[in-house]
Biotite code that builds the C-alpha atoms (Angstrom):
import biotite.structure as struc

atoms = struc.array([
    struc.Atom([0.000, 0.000, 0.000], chain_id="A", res_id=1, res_name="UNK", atom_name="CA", element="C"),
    struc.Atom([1.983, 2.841, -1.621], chain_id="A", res_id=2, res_name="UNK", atom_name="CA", element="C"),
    struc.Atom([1.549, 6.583, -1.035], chain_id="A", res_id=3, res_name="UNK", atom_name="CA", element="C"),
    struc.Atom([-0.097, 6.831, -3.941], chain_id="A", res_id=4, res_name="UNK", atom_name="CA", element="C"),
    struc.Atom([-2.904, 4.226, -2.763], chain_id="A", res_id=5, res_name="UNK", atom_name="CA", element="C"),
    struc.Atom([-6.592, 4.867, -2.832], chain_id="A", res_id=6, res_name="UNK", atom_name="CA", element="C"),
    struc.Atom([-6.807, 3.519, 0.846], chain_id="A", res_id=7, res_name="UNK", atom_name="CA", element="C"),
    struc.Atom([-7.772, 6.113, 3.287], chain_id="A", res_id=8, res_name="UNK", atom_name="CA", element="C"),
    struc.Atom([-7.572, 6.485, 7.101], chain_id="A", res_id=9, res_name="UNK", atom_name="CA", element="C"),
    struc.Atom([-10.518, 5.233, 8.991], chain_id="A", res_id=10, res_name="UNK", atom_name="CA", element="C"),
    struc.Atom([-10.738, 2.589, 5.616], chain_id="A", res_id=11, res_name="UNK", atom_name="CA", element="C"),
    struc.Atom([-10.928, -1.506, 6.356], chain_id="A", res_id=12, res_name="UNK", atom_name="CA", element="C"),
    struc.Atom([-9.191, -3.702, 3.783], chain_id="A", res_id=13, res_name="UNK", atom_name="CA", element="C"),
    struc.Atom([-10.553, -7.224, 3.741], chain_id="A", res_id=14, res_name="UNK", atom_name="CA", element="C"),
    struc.Atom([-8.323, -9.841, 2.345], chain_id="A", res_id=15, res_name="UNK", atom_name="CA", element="C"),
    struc.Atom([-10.239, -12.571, 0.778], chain_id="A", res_id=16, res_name="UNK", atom_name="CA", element="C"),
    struc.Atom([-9.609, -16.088, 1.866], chain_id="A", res_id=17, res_name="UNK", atom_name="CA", element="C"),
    struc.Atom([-6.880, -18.073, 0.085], chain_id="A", res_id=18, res_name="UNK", atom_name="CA", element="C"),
    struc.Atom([-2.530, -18.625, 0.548], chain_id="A", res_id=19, res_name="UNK", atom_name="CA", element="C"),
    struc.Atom([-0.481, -15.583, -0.709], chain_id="A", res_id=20, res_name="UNK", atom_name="CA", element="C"),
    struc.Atom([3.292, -15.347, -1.616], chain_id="A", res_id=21, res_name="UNK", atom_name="CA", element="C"),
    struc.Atom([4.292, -12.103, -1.168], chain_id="A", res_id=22, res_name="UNK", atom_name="CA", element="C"),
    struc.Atom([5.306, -8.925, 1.421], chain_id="A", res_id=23, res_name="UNK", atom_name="CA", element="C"),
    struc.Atom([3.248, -6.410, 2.648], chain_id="A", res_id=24, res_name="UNK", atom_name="CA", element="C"),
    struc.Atom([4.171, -2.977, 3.124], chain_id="A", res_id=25, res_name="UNK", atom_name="CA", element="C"),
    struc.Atom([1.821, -0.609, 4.762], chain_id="A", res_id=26, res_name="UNK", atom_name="CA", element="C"),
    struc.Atom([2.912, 2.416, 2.896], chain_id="A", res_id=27, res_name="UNK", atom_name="CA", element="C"),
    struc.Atom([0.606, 5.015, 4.616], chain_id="A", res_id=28, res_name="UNK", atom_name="CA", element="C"),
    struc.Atom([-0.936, 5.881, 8.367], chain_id="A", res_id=29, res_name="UNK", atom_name="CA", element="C"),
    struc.Atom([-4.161, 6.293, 9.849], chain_id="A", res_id=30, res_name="UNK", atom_name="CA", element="C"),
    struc.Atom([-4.802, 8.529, 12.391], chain_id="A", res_id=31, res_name="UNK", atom_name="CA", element="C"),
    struc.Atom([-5.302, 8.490, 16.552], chain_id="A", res_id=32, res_name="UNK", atom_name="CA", element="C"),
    struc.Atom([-9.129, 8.551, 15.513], chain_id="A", res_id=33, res_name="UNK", atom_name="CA", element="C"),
    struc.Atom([-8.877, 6.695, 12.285], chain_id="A", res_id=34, res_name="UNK", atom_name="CA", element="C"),
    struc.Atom([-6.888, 4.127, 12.425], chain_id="A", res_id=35, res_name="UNK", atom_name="CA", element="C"),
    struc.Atom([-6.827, 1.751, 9.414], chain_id="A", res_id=36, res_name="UNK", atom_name="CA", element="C"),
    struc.Atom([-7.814, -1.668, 9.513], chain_id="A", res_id=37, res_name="UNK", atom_name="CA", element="C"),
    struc.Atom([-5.939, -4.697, 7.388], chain_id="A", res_id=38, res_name="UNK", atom_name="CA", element="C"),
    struc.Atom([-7.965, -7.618, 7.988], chain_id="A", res_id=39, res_name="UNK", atom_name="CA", element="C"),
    struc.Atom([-8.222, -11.289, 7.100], chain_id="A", res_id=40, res_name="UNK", atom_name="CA", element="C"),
    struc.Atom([-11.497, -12.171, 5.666], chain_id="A", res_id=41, res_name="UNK", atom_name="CA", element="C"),
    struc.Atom([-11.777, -15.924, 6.519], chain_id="A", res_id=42, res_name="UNK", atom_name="CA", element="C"),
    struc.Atom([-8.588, -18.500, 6.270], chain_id="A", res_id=43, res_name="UNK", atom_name="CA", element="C"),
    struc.Atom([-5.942, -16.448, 4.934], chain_id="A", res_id=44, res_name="UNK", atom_name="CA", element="C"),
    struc.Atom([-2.435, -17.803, 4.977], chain_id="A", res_id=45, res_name="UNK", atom_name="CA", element="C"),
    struc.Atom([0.770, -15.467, 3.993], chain_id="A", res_id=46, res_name="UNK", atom_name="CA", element="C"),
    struc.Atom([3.922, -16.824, 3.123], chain_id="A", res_id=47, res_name="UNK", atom_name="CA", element="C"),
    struc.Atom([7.387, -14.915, 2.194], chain_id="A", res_id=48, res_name="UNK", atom_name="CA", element="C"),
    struc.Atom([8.361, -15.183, -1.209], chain_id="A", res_id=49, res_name="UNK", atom_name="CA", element="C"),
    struc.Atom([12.036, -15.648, -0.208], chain_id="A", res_id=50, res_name="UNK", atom_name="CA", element="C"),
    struc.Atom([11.961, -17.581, 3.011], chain_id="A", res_id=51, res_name="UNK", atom_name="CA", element="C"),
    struc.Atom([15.955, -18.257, 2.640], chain_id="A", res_id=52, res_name="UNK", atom_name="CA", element="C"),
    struc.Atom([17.064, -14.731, 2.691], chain_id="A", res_id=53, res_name="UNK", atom_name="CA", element="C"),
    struc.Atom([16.176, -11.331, 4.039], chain_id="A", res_id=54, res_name="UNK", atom_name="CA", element="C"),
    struc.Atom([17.366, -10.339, 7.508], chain_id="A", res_id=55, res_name="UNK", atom_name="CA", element="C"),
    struc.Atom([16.200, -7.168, 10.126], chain_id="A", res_id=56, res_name="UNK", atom_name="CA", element="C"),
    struc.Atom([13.978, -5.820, 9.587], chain_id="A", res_id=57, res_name="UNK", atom_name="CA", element="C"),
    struc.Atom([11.958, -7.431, 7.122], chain_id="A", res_id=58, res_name="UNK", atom_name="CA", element="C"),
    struc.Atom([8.975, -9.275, 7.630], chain_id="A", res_id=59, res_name="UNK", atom_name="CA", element="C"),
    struc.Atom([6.328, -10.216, 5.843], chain_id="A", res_id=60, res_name="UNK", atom_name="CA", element="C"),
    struc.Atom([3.410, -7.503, 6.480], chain_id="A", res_id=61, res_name="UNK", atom_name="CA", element="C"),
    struc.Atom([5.757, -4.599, 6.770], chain_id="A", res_id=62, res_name="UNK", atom_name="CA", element="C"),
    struc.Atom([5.006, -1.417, 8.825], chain_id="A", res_id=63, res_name="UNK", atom_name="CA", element="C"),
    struc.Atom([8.589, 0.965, 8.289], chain_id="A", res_id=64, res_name="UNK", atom_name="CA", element="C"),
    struc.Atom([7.769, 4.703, 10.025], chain_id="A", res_id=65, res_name="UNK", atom_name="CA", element="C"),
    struc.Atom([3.995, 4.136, 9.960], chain_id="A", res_id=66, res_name="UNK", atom_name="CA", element="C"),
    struc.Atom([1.343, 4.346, 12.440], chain_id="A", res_id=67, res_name="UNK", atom_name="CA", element="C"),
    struc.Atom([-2.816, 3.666, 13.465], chain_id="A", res_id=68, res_name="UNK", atom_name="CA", element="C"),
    struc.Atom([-2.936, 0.290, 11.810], chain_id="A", res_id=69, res_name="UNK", atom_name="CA", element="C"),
    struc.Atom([-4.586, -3.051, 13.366], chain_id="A", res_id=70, res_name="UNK", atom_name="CA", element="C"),
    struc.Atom([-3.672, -5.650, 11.489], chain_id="A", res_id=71, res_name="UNK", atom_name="CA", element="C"),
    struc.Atom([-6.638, -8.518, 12.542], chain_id="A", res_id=72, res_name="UNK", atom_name="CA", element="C"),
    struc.Atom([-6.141, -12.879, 11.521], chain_id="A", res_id=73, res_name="UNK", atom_name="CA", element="C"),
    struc.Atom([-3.475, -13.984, 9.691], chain_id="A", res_id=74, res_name="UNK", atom_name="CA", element="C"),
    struc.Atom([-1.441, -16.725, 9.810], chain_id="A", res_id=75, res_name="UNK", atom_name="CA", element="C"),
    struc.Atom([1.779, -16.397, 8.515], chain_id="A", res_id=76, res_name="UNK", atom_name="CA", element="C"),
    struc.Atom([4.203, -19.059, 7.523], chain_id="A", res_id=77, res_name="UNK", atom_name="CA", element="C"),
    struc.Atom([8.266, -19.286, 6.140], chain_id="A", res_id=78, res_name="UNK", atom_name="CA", element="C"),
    struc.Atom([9.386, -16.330, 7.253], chain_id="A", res_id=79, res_name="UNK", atom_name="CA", element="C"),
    struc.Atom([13.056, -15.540, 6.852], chain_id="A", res_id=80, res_name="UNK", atom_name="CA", element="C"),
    struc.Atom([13.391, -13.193, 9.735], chain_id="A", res_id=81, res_name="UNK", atom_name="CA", element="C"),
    struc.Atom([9.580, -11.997, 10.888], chain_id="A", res_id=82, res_name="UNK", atom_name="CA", element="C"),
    struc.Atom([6.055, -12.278, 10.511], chain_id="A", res_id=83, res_name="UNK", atom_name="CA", element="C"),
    struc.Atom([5.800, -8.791, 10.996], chain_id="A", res_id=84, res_name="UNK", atom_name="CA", element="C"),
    struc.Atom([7.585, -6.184, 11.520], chain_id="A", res_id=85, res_name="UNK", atom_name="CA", element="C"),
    struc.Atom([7.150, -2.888, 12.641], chain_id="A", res_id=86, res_name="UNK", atom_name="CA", element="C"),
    struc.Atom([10.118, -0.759, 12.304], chain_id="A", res_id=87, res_name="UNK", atom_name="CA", element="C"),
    struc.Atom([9.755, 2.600, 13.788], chain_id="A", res_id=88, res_name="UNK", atom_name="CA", element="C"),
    struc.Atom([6.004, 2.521, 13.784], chain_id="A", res_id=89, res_name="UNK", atom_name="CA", element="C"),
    struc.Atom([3.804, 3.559, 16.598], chain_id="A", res_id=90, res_name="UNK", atom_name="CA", element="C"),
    struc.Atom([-0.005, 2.262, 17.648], chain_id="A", res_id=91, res_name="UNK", atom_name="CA", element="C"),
    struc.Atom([-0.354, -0.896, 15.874], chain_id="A", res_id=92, res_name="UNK", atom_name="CA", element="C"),
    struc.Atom([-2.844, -2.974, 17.287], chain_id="A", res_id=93, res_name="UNK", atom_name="CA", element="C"),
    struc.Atom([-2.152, -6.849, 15.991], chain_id="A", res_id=94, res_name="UNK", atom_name="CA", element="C"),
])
């Protein structure tokens, strides 16, 4: 979720059910009153692309300088270094 992404604070994004391969970085912040929500919508499994590499800080949701975010049901497998990680962030709620 880039700058440039139409998610807003206060917005929910439901993940739909199903394994994904990939990292996650929370590119923006809610706010003390609008936090943003990042939630599992039934059985979802996440899984890093490159289990074998990668060191501090990565993980695979990634939260670098960002804030107001609960992140809500996932189960995340093969991890190289973190499931998440939340470099310099502040109020995350997991």
């Amino acid at each position: 979720m880039s700058e440039d992404s139409p998610i807003e604070k206060g917005d929910t994004v439901l993940v739909q059910p199903g394994t994904y391969t990939e990292l996650i970085s929370l590119g923006k912040s809610g706010s003390d009153s609008q936090r943003i929500t990042l939630k599992a919508n039934g059985d979802v499994t996440l899984r890093d692309p490159n289990p074998n590499s990668g060191g501090f800080p990565e993980g695979v949701i990634q939260s670098p300088g960002q804030s107001n975010w609960v992140i809500d049901g996932f189960r995340i497998e093969n991890t190289s270094w973190a499931g998440i990680s939340l470099s310099d962030a502040k109020n995350i709620t997991v």
